[in-house]
Residue, then its C-alpha position, 0 to 999 in steps of 0.5 A: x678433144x677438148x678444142x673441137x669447139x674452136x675449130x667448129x668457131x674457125x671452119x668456114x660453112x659450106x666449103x669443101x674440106x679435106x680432112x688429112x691425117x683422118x684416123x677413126x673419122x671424127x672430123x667426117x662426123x662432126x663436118x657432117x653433124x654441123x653441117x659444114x661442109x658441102x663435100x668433105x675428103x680423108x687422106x688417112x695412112x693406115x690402111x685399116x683406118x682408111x678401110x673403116x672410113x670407106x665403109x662408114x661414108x661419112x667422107x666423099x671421097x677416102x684417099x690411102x696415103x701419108x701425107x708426106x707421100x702426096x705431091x704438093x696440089x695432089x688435090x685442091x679444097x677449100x680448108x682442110x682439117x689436120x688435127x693431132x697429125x703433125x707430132x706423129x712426123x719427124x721433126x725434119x719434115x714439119x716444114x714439107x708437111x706444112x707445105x703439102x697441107x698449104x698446097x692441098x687447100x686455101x684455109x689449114x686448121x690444125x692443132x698439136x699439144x702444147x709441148x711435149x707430150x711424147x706418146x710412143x705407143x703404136x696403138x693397134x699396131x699403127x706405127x704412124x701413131x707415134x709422137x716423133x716431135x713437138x711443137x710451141x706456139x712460136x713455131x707455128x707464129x714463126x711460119x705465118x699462123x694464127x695460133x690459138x691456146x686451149x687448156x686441157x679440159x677440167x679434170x673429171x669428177x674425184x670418182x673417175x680419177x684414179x682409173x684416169x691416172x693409172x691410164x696415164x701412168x701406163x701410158x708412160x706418164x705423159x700427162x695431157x696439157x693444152x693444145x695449140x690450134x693453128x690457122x692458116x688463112x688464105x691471103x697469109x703466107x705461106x711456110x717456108 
């Protein structure tokens, strides 16, 4: 990802997490790897994700929903772990969908891009795939969070570029740009 690293810098060890918004498992492997976390839980809303989840136990427990579909508290852990997550909403729930991951645990990790980087693209036919909105480092500054920004990794070798910028022209163009990461400690506010 490019800003695994400052989350890895941020996330407290040996507490429970949940990792909402899950997708293919990296954060189950990169918790597990380092030795994060005691217990680790996805919530992931496309079935066949959550499905392969299950089947590669890297989590303790996988949970199939939205995160938007979960009452608040529905579960209650130390951190969790919600990256590239929030621009598949729609913008008119980003405050509920802050307001559910604050609830589900005491410290919320996330991260964004930096702007807009609109992908509108359901890749292997999962519709919640879709960028819907995007988010500036005010808006999560504006809601009581630490926010970090992390440029986008160096460009790659001369060799590689070519096939890098035809994968972005077929991709509509969006170009990759910096990330915000954002922290919600506990002792901070909550969202509105």
């Amino acid at each position: 990802h490019g800003y695994d690293w400052k989350i890895l810098e941020i996330a407290p060890r040996g507490r429970s997490y949940i990792d909402a918004g899950a997708g293919f498992g990296f954060w189950g492997l990169e918790l597990r790897s380092y030795k994060v976390c005691s217990e680790i839980t996805a919530i992931e809303g496309f079935e066949p994700f959550a499905e392969d989840l299950k089947r590669y136990g890297l989590y303790d427990r996988v949970i199939t929903s939205n995160i938007l579909d979960l009452p608040e508290g529905f579960i209650k852990r130390d951190v969790v772990i919600c990256t590239d997550v929030i621009e598949h909403q729609d913008p008119k729930d980003s405050d509920r969908f802050l307001r559910i991951l604050e609830s589900l645990a005491d410290m919320v990790i996330l991260s964004t891009p930096n702007g807009r980087s609109i992908n509108d693209v359901a890749q292997f036919g999962n519709e919640l795939n879709r960028h819907r909105s995007y988010y500036n480092e005010a808006f999560f500054k504006d809601r009581g969070y630490e926010t970090f920004i992390i440029p986008y990794a160096p460009r790659p070798p001369k060799v590689f570029r070519p096939f890098i910028d035809l994968y972005w022209r077929l991709r509509g163009g969006a170009k990759p740009i910096s990330q915000i990461v954002a922290v919600k400690r506990p002792g901070m506010p909550q969202s509105r």
